[in-house]
Structure formats: structure tokens, C-alpha cells
GUZADREN-686792 format. One record per residue (C-alpha): residue number from 1; residue in one letter; x, y, z. Coordinates in steps of 0.5 Angstrom, whole numbers, plus 2048, in hexadecimal, padded with zeros to 3 digits. Layout:
! residues N
<r><pos>NUM</pos><code>a</code><u>X</u><v>Y</v><w>Z</w></r>
...
! end
This chain:
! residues 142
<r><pos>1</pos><code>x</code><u>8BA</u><v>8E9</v><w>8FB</w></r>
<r><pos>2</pos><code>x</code><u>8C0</u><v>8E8</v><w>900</w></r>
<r><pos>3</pos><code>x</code><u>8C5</u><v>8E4</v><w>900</w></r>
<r><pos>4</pos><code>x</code><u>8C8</u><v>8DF</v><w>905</w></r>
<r><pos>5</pos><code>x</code><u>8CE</u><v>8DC</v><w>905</w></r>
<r><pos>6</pos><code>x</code><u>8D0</u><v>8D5</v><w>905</w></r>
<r><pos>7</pos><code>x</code><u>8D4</u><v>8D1</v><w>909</w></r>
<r><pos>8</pos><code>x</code><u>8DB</u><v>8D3</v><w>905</w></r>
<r><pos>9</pos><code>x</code><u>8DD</u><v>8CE</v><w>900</w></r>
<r><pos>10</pos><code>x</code><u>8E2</u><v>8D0</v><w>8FB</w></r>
<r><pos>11</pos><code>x</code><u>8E0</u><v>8CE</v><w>8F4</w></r>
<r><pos>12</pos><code>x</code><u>8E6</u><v>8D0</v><w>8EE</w></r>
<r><pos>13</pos><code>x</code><u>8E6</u><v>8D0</v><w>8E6</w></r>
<r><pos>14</pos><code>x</code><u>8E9</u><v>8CF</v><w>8E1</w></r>
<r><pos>15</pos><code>x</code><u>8EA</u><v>8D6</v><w>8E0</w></r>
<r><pos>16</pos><code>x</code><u>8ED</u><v>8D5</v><w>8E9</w></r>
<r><pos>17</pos><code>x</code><u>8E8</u><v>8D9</v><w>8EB</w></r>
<r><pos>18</pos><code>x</code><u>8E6</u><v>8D8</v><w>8F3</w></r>
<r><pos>19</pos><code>x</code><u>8DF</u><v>8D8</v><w>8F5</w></r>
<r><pos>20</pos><code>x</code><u>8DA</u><v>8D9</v><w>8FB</w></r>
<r><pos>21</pos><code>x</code><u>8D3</u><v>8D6</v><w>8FB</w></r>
<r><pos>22</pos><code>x</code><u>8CE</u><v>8DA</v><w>8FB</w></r>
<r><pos>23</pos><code>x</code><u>8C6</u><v>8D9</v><w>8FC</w></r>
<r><pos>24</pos><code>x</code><u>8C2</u><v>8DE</v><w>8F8</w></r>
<r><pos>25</pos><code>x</code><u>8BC</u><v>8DC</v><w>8F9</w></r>
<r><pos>26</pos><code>x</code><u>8B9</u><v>8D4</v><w>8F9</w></r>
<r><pos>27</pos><code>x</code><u>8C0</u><v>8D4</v><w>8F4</w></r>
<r><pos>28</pos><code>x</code><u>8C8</u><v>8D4</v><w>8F5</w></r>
<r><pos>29</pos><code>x</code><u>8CC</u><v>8D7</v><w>8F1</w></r>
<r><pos>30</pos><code>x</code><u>8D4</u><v>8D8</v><w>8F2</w></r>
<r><pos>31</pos><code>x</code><u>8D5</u><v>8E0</v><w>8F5</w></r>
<r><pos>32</pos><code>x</code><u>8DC</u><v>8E1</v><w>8F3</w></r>
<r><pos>33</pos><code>x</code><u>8E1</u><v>8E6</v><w>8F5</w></r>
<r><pos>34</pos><code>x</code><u>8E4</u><v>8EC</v><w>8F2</w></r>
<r><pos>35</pos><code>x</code><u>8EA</u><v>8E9</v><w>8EE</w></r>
<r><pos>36</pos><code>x</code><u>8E4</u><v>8E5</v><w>8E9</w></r>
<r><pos>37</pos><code>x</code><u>8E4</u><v>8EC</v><w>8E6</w></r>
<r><pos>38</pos><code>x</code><u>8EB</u><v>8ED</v><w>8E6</w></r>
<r><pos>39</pos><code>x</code><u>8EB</u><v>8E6</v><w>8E3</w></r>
<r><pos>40</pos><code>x</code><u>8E6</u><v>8E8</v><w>8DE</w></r>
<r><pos>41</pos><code>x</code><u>8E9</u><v>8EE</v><w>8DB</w></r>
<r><pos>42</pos><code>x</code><u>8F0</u><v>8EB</v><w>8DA</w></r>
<r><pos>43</pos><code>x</code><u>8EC</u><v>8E6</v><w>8D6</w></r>
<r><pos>44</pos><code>x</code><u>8E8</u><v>8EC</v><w>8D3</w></r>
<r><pos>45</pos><code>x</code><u>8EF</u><v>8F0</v><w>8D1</w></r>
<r><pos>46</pos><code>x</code><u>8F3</u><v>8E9</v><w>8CF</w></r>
<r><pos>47</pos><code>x</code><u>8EC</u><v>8E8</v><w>8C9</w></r>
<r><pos>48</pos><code>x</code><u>8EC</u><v>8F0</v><w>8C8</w></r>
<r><pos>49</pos><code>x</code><u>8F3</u><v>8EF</v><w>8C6</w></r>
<r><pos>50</pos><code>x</code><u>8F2</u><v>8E9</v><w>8C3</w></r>
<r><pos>51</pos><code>x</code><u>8ED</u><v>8EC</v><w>8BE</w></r>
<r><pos>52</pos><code>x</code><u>8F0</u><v>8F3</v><w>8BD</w></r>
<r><pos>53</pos><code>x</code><u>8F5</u><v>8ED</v><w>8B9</w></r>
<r><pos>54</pos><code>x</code><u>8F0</u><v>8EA</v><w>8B5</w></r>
<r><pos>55</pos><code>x</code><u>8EE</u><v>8F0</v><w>8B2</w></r>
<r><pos>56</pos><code>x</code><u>8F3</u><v>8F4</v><w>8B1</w></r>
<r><pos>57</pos><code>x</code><u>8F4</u><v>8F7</v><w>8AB</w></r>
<r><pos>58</pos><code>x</code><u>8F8</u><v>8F3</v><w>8A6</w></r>
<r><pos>59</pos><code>x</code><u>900</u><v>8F6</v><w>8A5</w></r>
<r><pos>60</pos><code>x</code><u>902</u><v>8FA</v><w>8A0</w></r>
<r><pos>61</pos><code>x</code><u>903</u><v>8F7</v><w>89A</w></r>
<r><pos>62</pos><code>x</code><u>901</u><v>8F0</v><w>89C</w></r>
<r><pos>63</pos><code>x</code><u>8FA</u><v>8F0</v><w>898</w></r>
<r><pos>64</pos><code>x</code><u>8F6</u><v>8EA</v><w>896</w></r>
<r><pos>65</pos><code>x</code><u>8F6</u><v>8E8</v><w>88F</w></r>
<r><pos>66</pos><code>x</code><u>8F0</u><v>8E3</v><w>88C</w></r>
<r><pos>67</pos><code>x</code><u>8F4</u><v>8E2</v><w>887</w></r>
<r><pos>68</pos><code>x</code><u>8F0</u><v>8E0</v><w>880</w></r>
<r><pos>69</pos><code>x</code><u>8F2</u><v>8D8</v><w>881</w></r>
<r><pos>70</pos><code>x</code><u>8EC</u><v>8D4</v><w>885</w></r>
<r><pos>71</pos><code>x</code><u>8F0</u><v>8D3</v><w>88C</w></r>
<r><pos>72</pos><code>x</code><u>8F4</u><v>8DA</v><w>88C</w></r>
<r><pos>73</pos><code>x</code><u>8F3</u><v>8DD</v><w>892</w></r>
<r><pos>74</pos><code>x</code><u>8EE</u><v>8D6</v><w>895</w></r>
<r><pos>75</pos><code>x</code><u>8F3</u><v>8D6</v><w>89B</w></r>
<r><pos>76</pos><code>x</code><u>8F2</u><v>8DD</v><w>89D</w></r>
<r><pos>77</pos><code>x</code><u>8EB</u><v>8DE</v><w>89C</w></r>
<r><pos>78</pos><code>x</code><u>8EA</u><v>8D7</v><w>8A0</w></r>
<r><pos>79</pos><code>x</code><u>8EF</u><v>8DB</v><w>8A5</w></r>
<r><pos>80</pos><code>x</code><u>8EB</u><v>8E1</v><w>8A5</w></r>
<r><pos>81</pos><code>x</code><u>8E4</u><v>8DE</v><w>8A6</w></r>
<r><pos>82</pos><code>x</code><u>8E8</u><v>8DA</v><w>8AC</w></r>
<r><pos>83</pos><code>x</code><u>8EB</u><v>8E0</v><w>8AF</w></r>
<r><pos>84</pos><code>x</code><u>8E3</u><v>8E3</v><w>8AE</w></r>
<r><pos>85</pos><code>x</code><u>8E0</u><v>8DE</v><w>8B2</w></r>
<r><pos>86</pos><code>x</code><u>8E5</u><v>8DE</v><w>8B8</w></r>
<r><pos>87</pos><code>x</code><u>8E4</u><v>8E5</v><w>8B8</w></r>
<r><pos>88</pos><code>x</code><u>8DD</u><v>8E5</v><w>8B9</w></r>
<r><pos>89</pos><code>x</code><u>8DE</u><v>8E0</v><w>8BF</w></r>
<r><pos>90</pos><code>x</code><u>8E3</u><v>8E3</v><w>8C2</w></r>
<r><pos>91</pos><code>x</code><u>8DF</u><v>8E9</v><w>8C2</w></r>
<r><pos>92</pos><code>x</code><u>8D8</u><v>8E6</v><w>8C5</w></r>
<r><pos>93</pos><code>x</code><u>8DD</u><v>8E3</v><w>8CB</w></r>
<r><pos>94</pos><code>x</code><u>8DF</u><v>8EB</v><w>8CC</w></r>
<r><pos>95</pos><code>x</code><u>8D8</u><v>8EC</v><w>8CC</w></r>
<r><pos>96</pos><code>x</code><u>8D6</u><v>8E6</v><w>8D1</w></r>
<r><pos>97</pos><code>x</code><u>8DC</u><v>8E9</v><w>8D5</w></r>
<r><pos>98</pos><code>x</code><u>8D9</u><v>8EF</v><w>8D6</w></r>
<r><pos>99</pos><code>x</code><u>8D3</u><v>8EE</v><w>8D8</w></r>
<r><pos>100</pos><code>x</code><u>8D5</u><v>8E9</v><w>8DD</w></r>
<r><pos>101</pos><code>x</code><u>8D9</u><v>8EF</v><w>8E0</w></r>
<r><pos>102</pos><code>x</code><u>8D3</u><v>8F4</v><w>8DF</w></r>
<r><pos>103</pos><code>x</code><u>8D0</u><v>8EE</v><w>8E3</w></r>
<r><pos>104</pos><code>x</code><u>8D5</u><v>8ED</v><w>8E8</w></r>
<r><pos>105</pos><code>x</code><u>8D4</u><v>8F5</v><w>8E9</w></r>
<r><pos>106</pos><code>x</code><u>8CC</u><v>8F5</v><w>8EA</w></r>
<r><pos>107</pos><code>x</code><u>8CE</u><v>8EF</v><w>8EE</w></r>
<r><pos>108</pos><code>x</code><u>8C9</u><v>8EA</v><w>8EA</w></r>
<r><pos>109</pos><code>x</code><u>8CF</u><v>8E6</v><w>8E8</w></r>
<r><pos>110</pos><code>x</code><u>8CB</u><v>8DE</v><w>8E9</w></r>
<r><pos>111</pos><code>x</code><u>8C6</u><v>8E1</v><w>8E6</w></r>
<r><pos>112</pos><code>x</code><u>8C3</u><v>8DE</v><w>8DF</w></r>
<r><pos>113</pos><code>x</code><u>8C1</u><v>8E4</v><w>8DB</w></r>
<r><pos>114</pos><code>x</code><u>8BC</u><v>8E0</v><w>8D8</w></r>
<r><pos>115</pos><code>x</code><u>8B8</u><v>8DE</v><w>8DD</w></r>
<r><pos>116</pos><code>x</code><u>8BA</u><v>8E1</v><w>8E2</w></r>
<r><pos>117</pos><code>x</code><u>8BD</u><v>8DA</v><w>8E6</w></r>
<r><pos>118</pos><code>x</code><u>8C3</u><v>8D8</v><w>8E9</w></r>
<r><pos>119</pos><code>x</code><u>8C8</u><v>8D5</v><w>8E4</w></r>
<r><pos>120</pos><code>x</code><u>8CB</u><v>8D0</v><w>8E7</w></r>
<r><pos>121</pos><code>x</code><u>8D1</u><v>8D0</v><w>8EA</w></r>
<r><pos>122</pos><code>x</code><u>8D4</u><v>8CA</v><w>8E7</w></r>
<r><pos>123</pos><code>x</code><u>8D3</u><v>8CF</v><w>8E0</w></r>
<r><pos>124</pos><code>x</code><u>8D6</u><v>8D4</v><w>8E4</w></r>
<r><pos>125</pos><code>x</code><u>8DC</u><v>8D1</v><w>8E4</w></r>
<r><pos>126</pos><code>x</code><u>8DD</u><v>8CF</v><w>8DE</w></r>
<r><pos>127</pos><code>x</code><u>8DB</u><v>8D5</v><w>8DB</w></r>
<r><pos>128</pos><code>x</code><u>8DC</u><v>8DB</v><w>8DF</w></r>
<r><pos>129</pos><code>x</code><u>8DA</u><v>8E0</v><w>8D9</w></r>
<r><pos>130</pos><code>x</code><u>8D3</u><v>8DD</v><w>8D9</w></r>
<r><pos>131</pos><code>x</code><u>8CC</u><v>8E1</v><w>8DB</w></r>
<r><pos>132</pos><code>x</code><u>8C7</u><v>8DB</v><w>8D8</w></r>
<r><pos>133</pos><code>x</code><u>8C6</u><v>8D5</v><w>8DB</w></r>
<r><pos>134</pos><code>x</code><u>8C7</u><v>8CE</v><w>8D8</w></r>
<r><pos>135</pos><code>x</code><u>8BF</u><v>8CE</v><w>8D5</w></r>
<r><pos>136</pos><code>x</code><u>8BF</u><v>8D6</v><w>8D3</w></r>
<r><pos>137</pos><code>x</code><u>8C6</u><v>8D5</v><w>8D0</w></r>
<r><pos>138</pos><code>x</code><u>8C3</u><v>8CF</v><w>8CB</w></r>
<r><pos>139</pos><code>x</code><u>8BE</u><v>8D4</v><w>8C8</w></r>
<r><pos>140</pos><code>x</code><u>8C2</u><v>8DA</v><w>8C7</w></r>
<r><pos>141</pos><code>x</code><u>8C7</u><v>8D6</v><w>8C2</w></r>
<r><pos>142</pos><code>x</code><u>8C5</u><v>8D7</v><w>8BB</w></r>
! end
């Protein structure tokens, strides 16, 4: 399908991406330049960094004990749990990030992966990572 150029409008998010409107098809979707993947992999590198300090190997000499009372240890269990669960968000966001760069790359960035729609640009915006629209993101959700 080719693409038309609109009448330029600078759209930004929250991330301080600009953007072009774009016309694929009977849809609009915000085309943006070059520095989104630069954004994009600079926020990639700051989660990749942020992971690789969640799930380091605890130092030497500082294993946890459960002890034999009840409460031993709670603090520290509750802590891994949290800590699990933040690097499991973290993780789906670098995936989420990559395939928005795969996207970028194909040039199908706007495009829903599940329905082949435009995603809006408004969501666009707010999460620049995204490759579903608002209907597919509700029902990819577990």
C-alpha cells in the first residue's frame, strides 16, 4: 500500500519523540524519524541494565537463611518474589522494545500485529513500544 504524506504536523510523547502523519491506507498513523530507534535502544539498554541488576547472583557470603522461626526470612522471600516479578516486567518491556525496532526496520511500525490495523497515534505516543492496538492489547492480557 503506498504511503502519502500529510500535511506536517508535529505530534511529541511523552518519551520526546516527534512525529509526521503518515496515510496508510484509509488509516493515519505517525511515521517517525530515526531518532525513535535511537530512543528506543537507549531505553532498551537502560532496562537491559536494570535487569542484569535484578538477577545477579547474590554476593559471596550473603545467603539467605529461612531460619526455623515463623517469620524468619519473610522479609527476604517477600523481596525475591517482588524482585521476580519486576524482572519479568522488565523483560516483556525489552521484548515489546524489540519488536517495535523489528517494526521500525520492516517499515510496519503503526501497524497492529494483531489485526493488521493502524494503531492509533495517540497510543503511539503514549507507548511508543507498542505493536497492538488498544482492542488487541485487551485480549492478549493474561
Amino acid at each position: 500500500m503506498a504511503r502519502q504524506s500529510l500535511p506536517r504536523r508535529p505530534l511529541t510523547s511523552i518519551w520526546g519523540f516527534s512525529a509526521i502523519l503518515v496515510r496508510v491506507g484509509n488509516h493515519s498513523i505517525a511515521e517517525k524519524p530515526s531518532s525513535t530507534a535511537e530512543r528506543l535502544r537507549l531505553r532498551r539498554s537502560e532496562l537491559a541494565g536494570e535487569l542484569a541488576a535484578l538477577t545477579a547472583p547474590p554476593e559471596a557470603g550473603t545467603n539467605v537463611s529461612f531460619g526455623k522461626r515463623v517469620g524468619d526470612g519473610t522479609a527476604e522471600a517477600v523481596e525475591r518474589i517482588s524482585t521476580t516479578a519486576t524482572a519479568r516486567s522488565i523483560a516483556r518491556s525489552i521484548a515489546d522494545i524489540d519488536r517495535a525496532l523489528e517494526k521500525l526496520a520492516e517499515g510496519t511500525y503503526g501497524e497492529c500485529d494483531g489485526c493488521g490495523g493502524a494503531i492509533p497515534v495517540e497510543r503511539l505516543e503514549a507507548i511508543p513500544a507498542t505493536s497492538v492496538c488498544v482492542h488487541c492489547s485487551a485480549g492478549r492480557r493474561p
